[in-house]
MDTraj code that builds the backbone (N, CA, C; nanometers):
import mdtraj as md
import numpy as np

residues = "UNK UNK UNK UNK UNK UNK UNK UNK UNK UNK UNK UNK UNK UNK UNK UNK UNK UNK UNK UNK UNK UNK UNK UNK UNK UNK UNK UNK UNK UNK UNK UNK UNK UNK UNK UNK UNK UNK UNK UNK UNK UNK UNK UNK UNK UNK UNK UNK UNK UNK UNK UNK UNK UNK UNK UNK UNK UNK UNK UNK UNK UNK UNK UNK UNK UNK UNK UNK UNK UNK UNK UNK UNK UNK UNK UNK UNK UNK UNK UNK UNK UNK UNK UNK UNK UNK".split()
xyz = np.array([
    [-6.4532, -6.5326, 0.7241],
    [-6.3179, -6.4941, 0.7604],
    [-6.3074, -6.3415, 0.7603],
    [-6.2650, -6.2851, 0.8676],
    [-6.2495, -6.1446, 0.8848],
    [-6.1208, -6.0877, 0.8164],
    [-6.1293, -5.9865, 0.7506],
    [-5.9588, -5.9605, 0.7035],
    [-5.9367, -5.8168, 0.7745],
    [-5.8395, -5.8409, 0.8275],
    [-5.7502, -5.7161, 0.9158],
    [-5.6513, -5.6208, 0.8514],
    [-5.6543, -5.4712, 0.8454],
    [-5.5676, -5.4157, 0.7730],
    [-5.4334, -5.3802, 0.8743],
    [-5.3493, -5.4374, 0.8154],
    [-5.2457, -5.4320, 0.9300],
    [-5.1286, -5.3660, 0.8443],
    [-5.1281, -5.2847, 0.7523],
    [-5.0379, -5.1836, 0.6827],
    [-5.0103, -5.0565, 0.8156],
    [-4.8757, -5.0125, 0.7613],
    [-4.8302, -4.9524, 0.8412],
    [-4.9323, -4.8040, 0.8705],
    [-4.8995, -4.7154, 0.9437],
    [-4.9617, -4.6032, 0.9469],
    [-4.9414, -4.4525, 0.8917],
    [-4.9311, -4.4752, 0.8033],
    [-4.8544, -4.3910, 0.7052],
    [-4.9123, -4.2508, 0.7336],
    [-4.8402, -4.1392, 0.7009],
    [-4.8569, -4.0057, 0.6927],
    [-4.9942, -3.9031, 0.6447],
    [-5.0933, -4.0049, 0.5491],
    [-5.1863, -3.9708, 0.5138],
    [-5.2930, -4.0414, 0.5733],
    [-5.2592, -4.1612, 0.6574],
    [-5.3745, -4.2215, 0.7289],
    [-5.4602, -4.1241, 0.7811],
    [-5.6072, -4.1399, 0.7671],
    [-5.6875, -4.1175, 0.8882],
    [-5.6786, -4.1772, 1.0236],
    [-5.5678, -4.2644, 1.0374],
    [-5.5669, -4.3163, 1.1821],
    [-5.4341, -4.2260, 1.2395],
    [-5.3684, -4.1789, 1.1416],
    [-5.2596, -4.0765, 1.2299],
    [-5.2166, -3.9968, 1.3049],
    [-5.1519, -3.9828, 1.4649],
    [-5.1950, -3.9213, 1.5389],
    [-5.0508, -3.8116, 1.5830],
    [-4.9369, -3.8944, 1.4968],
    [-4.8427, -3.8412, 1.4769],
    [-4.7415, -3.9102, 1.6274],
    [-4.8124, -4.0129, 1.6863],
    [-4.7079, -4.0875, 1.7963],
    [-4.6158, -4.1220, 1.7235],
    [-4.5027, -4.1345, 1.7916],
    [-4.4081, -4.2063, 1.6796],
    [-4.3885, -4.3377, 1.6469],
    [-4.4508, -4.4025, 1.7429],
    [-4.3939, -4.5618, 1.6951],
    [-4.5780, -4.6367, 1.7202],
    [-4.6783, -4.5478, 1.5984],
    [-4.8302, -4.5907, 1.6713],
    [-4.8104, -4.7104, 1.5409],
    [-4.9141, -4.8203, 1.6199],
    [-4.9645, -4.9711, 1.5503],
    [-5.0657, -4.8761, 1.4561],
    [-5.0871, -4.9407, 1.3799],
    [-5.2501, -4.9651, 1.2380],
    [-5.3292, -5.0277, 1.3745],
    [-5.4793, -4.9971, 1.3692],
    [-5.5492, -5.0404, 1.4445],
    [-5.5957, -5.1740, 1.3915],
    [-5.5927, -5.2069, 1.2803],
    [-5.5870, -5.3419, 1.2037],
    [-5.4900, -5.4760, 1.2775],
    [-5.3937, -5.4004, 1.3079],
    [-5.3198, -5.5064, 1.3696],
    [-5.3426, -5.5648, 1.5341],
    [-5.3780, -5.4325, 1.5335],
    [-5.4268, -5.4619, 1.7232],
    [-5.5532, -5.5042, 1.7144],
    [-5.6691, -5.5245, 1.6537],
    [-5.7595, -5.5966, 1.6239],
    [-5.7645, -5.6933, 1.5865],
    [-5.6535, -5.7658, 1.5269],
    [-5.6214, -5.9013, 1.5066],
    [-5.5745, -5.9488, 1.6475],
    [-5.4807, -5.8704, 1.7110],
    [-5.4181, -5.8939, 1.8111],
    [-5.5499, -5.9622, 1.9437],
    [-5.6383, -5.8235, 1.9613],
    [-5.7181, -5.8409, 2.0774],
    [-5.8026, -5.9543, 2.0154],
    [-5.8460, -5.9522, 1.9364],
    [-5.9731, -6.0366, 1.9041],
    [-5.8877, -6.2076, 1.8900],
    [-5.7758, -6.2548, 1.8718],
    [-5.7133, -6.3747, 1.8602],
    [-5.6474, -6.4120, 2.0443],
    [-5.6382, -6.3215, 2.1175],
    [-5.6107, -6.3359, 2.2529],
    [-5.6939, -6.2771, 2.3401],
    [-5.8404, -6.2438, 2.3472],
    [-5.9252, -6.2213, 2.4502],
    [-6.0972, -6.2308, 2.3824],
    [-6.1795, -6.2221, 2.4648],
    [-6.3572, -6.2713, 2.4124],
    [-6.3928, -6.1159, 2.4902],
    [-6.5264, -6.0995, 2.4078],
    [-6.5472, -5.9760, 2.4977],
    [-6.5776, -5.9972, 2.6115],
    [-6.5214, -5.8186, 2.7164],
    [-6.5808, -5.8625, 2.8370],
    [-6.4380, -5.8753, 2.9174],
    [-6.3677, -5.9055, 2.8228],
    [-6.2339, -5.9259, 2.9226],
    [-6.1494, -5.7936, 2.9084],
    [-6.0628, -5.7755, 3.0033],
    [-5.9866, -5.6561, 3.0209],
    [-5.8596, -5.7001, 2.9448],
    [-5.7865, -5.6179, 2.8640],
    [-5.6975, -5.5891, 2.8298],
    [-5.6159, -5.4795, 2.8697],
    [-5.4259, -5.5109, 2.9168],
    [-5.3713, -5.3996, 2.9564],
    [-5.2478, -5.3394, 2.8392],
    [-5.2490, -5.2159, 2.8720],
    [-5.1600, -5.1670, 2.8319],
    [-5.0814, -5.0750, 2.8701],
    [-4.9526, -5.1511, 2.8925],
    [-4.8337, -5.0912, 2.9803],
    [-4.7659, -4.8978, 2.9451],
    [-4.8139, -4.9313, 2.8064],
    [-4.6990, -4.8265, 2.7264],
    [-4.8311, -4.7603, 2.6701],
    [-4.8885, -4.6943, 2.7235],
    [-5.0513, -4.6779, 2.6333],
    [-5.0324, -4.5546, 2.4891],
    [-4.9222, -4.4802, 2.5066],
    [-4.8799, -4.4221, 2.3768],
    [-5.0204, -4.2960, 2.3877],
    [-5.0334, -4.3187, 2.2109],
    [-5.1487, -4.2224, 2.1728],
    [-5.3124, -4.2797, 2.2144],
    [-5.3215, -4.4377, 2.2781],
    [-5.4278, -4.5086, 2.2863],
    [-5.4687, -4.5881, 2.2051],
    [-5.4099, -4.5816, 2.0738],
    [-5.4984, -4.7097, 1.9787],
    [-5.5145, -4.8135, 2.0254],
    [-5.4886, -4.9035, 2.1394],
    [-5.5260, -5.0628, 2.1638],
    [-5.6278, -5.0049, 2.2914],
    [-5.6432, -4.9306, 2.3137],
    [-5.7719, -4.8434, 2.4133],
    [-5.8482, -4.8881, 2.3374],
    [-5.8474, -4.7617, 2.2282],
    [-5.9780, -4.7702, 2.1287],
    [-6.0069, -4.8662, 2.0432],
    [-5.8854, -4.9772, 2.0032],
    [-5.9469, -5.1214, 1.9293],
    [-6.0234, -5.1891, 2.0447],
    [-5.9593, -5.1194, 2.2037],
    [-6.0309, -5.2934, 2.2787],
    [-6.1574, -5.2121, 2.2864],
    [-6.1800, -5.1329, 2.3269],
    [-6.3731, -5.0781, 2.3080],
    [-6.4485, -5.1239, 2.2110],
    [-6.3730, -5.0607, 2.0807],
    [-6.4233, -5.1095, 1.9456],
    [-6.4730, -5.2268, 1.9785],
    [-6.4174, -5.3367, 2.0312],
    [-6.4536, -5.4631, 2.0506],
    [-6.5446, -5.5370, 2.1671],
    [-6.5256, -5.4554, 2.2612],
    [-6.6393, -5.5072, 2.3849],
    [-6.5480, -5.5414, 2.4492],
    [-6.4271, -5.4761, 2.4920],
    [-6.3344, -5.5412, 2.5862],
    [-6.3231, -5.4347, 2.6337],
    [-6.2956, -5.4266, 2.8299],
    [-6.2093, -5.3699, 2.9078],
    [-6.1188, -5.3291, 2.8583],
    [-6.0324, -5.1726, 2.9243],
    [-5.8585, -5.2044, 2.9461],
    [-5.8500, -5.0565, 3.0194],
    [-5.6994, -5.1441, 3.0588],
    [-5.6323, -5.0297, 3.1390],
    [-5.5172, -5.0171, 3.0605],
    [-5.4926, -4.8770, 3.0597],
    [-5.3869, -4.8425, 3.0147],
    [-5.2926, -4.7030, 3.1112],
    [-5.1555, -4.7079, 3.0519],
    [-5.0604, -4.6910, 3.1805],
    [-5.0179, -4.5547, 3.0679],
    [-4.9248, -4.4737, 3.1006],
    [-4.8763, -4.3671, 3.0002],
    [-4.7942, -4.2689, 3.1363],
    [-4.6861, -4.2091, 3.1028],
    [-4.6110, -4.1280, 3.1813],
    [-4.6438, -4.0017, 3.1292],
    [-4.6728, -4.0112, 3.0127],
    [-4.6217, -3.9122, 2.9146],
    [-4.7266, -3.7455, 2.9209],
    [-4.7700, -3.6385, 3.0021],
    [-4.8742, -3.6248, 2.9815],
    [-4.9227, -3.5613, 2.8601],
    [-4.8725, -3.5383, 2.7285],
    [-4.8893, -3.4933, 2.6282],
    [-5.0186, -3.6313, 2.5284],
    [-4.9271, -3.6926, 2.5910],
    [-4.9619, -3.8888, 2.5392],
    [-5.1139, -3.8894, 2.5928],
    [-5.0865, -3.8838, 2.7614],
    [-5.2788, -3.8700, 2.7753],
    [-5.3474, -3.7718, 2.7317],
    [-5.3082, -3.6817, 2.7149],
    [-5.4440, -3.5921, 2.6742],
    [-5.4534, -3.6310, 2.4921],
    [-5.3823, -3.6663, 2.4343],
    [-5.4122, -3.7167, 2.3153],
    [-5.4830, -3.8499, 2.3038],
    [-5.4500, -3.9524, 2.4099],
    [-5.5745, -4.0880, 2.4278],
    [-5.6622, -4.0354, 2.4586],
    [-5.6936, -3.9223, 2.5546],
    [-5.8367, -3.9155, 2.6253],
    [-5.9310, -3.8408, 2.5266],
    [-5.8437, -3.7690, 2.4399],
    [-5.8961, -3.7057, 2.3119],
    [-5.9993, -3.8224, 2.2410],
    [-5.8875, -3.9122, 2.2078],
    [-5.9138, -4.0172, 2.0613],
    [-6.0000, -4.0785, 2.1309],
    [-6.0623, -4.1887, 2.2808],
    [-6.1366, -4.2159, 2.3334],
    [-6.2813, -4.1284, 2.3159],
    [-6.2621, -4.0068, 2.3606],
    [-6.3601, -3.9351, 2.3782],
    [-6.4182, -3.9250, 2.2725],
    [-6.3785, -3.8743, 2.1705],
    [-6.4232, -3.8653, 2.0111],
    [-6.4743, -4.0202, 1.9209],
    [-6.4501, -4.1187, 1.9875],
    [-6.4890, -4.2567, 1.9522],
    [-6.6155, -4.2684, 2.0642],
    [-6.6443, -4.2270, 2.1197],
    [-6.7734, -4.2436, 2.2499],
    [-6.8616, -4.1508, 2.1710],
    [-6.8563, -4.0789, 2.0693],
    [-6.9290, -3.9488, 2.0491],
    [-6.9695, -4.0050, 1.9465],
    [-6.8934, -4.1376, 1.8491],
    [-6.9714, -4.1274, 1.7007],
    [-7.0646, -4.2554, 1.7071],
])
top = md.Topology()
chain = top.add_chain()
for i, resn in enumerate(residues, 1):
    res = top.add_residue(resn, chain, resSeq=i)
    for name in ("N", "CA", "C"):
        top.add_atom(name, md.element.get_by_symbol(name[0]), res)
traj = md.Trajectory(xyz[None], top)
């Protein structure tokens, strides 16, 4: 049994990116991994700072993600990029 940390994202997280309304990547890893197998694409409408980007990689899944915001993308393409590097 896998256990998922799905606590909020508090101020001292290392997952903090300072979006305002960002998921725990714990939760979106419960999320992707209980509604897709790898291999499959996952979308995301509201792509924010990217965390369900970088859980669905983490995982072997596709995705597209959508964002208006351009402050928003260059902070996903950041957090992507820096997860391809480690």
């Amino acid at each position: 049994l896998t256990t998922f940390n799905t606590r909020p994202v508090l101020n001292l997280s290392s997952e903090r990116t300072d979006y305002p309304t960002q998921k725990p990547e714990g939760l979106l890893e419960l999320l992707i991994t209980v509604a897709s197998k790898e291999g499959d694409v996952v979308m995301d409408c509201f792509m924010g700072s990217g965390t369900t980007a970088l859980v669905t990689q983490k995982l072997g899944r596709n995705y597209i993600g959508i964002e208006l915001n351009p402050d928003y993308i260059k902070m996903a393409e950041r957090r992507l990029a820096q997860e391809v590097l480690l």
